[in-house]
C-alpha positions in Angstrom: 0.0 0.0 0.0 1.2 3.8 -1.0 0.4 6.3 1.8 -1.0 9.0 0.4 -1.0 12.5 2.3 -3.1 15.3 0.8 -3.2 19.3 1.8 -6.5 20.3 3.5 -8.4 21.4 0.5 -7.9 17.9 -1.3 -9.3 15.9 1.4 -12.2 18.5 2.1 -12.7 18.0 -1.7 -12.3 14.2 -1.4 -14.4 13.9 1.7 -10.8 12.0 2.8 -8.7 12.2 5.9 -5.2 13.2 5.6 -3.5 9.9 5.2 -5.2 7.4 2.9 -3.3 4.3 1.3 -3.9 3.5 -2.1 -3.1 -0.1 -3.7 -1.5 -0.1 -7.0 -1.3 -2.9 -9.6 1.6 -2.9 -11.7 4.6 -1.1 -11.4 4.6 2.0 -8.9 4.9 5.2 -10.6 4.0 9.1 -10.1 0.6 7.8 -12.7 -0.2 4.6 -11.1 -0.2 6.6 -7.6 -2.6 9.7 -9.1 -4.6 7.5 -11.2 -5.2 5.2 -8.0 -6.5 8.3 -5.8 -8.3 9.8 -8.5 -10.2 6.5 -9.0 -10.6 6.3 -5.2 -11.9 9.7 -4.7 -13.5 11.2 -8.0 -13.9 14.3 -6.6 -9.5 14.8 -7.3 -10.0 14.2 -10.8 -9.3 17.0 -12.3 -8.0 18.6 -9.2 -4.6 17.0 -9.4 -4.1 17.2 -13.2 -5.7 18.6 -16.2 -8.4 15.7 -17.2 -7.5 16.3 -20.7 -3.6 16.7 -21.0 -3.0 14.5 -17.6 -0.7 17.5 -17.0 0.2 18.4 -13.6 -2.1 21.7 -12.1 0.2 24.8 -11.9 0.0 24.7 -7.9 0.0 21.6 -7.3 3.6 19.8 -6.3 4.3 16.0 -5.9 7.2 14.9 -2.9 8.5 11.5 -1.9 11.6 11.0 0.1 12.2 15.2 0.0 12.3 15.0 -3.4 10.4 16.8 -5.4 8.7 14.9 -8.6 6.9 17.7 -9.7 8.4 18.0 -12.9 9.6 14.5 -13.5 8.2 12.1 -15.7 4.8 10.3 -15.4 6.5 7.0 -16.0 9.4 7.6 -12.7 9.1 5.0 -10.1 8.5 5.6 -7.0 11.3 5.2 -4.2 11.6 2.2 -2.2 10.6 3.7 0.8 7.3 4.8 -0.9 6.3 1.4 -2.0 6.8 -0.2 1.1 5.2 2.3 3.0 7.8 3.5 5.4 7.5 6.6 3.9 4.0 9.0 2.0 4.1 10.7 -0.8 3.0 14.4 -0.4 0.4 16.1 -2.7 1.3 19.9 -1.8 -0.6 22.3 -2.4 2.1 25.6 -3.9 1.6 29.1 -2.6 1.6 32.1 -4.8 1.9 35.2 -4.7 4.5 38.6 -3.7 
């Protein structure tokens, strides 16, 4: 199981706690992982990524390990740590502004 944690806004969206764990089949990646939670809680699709490119939202950031995935590719696996659930990965929620 992948923990999961998700910024405030996500889980009011999702009607979801904090933490959720997500079982993935295949091969853990940065997809398999949003595809999961979108399946799991509709109300995210969309919210996460553009439902038409499958683009990552402008404010929106991915984390596992302190690494930020952000910008890598859809296909990465996820760390070790992630997969056995030792450690989450982070949905965060970017701040704008001046």
């Amino acid at each position: 199981m992948i923990r999961v944690r998700l910024p405030d806004h996500l889980c009011t969206l999702a009607g979801a706690e904090h933490e959720v764990e997500i079982a993935i089949d295949g091969k853990p990646t940065l997809k398999t992982v949003l595809d999961a939670l979108e399946m799991r809680f509709p109300a995210l699709k969309g919210a996460l990524r553009d439902p038409l490119t499958a683009q990552r939202r402008p404010f929106v950031r991915f984390f596992a390990c302190g690494e930020d995935l952000s910008h890598k590719s859809n296909d990465l696996a996820l760390p070790m740590a992630v997969i056995n659930g030792n450690e989450p990965f982070l949905v965060i929620a970017a701040i704008a502004g001046g």
